[in-house]
C-alpha positions, -999 to 999 in steps of 0.1 A, spaced: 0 0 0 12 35 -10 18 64 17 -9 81 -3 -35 53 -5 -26 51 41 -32 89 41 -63 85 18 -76 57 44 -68 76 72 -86 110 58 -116 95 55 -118 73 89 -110 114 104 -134 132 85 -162 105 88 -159 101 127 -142 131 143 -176 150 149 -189 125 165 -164 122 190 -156 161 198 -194 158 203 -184 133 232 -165 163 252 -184 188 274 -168 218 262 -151 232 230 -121 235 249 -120 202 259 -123 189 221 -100 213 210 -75 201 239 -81 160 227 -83 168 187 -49 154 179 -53 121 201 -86 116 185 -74 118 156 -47 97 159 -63 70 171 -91 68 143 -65 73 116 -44 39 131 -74 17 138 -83 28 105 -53 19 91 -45 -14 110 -82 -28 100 -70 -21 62 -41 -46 72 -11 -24 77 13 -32 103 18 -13 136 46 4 130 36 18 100 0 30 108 15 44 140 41 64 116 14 79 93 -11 84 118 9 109 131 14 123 106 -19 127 93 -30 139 121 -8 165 130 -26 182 97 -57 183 120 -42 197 157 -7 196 169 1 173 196 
């Protein structure tokens, strides 16, 4: 699998499921404070369910969701 095809995976697990989970957070603040984690962690299950390795989902999770919130 290509880094774009991870990012592309990635992307869309974000941008589908992200509202829903700041909508999880009492206050704008909060969400704001957990984007980055949240993110992180939807782009690697994401990523891991399409059947790439730790390591690697890990890698470009991070780095996909830094384009979201910095850690």
């Amino acid at each position: 699998m290509t880094l774009e095809q991870m990012e592309e995976i990635a992307r869309g697990n974000i941008e589908s499921h992200l509202g829903d989970v700041a909508a999880e957070y009492e206050s704008e603040e909060a969400a704001a404070d957990a984007i980055y984690t949240e993110a992180r962690t939807l782009a690697f299950d994401a990523l891991v369910d399409a059947g790439v390795d730790h390591e690697t989902a890990r890698e470009a999770a991070d780095y996909v969701a830094r384009c979201y919130a910095q850690p």
